[in-house]
C-alpha positions as CSV (number, residue, x, y, z in Angstrom):
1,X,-43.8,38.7,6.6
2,X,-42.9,37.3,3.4
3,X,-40.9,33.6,2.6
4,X,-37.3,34.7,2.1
5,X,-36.7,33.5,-1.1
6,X,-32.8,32.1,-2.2
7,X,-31.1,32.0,-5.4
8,X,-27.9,31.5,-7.3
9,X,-25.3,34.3,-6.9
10,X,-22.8,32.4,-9.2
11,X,-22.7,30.1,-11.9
12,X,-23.4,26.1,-11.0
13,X,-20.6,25.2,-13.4
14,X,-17.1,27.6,-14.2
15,X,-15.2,26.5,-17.1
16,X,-11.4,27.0,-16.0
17,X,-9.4,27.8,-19.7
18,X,-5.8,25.9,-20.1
19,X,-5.1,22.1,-20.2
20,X,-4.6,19.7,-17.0
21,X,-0.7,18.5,-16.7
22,X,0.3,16.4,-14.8
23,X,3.3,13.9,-14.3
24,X,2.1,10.6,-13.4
25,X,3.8,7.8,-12.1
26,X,5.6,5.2,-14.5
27,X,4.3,2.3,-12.1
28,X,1.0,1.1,-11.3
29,X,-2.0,2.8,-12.2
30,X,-3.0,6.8,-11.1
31,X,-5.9,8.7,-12.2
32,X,-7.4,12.0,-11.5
33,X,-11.6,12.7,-11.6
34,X,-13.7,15.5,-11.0
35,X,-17.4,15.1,-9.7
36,X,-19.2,15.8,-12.7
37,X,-16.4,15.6,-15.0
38,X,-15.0,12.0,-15.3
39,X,-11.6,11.1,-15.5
40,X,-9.2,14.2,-16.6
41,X,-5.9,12.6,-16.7
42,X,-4.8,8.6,-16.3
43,X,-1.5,6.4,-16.6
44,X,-1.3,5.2,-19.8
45,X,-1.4,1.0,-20.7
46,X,-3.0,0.4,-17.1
47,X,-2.1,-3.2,-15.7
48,X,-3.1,-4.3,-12.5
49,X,-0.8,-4.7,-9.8
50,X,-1.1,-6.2,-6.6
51,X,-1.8,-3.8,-3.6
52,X,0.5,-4.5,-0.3
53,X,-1.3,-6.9,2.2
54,X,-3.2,-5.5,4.7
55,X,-2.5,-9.1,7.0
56,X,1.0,-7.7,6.2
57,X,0.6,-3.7,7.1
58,X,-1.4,-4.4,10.1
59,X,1.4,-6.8,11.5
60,X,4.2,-4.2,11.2
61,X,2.1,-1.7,12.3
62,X,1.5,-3.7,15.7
63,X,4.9,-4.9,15.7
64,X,6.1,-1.5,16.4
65,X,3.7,0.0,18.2
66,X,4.2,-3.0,21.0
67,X,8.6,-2.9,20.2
68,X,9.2,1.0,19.0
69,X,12.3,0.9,17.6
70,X,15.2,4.1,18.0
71,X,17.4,5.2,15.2
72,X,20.3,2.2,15.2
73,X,18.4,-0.3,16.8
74,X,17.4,-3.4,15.3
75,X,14.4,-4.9,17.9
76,X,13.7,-8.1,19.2
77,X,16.1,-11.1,17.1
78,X,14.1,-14.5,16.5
79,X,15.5,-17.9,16.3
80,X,13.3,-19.5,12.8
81,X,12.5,-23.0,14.1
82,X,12.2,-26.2,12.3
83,X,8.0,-25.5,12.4
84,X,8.3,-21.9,11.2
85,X,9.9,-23.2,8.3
86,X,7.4,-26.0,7.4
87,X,4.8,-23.4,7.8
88,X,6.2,-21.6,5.4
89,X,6.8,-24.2,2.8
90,X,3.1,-25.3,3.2
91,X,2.5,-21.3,2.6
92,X,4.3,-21.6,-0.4
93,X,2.8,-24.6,-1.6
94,X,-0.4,-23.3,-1.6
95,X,0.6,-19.9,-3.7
96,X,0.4,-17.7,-0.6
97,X,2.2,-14.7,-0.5
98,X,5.7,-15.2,1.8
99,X,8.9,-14.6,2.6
100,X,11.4,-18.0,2.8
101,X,12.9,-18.7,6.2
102,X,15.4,-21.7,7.3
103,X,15.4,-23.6,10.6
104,X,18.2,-21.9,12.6
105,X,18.2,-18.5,10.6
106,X,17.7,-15.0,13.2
107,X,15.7,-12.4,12.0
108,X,15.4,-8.8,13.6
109,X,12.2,-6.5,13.5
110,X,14.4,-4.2,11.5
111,X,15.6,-6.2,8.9
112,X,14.1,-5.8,5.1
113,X,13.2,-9.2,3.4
114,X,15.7,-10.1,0.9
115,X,14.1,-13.2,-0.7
116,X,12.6,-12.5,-3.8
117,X,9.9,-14.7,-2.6
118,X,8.3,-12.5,-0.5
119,X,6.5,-10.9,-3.0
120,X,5.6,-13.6,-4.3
């Protein structure tokens, strides 16, 4: 019995006709590749920007998994105490990235950091 023998039925590369548009975001950076190819489209001027904390994501993520929260509910409220804010003026000493908090200030696990700091 003879080796079966295999071959190419279509072409290994298939030049597609037109140009590649595409709207890319005005913030951060965003670029599209093809294996083969290279880089088809980019954002213009790219700057680096820092990504979200993973520390951060991994927290909120456990936070609600442990406390789901409903639609209107705002979660567990915590008392800031006089160490939670030294801790985070030590944090902020040493150019960590935090959110401020004062001694006697409640926080829910809904609320949304308002201190410009926190991105810091």
């Amino acid at each position: 019995m003879p080796q079966p023998v295999a071959s190419l039925t279509i072409p290994e590369s298939q030049t597609i006709p037109g140009t590649l548009n595409l709207s890319l975001p005005a913030q951060g950076q965003t670029a599209v590749m093809a294996s083969g190819i290279g880089v088809m489209a980019s954002t213009p001027n790219e700057t680096p920007v820092p990504i979200a904390s993973v520390t951060k994501l991994m927290t909120a993520y456990l936070v609600l998994k442990h406390y789901p929260l409903q639609v209107g509910q705002s979660g567990p409220a915590l008392t800031m105490t006089p160490t939670d804010q030294m801790i985070y003026q030590t944090d902020y000493s040493s150019g960590d990235s935090v959110m401020e908090v004062q001694a006697g200030e409640k926080l829910t696990e809904r609320q949304y950091p308002q201190s410009s700091s926190f991105f810091s």
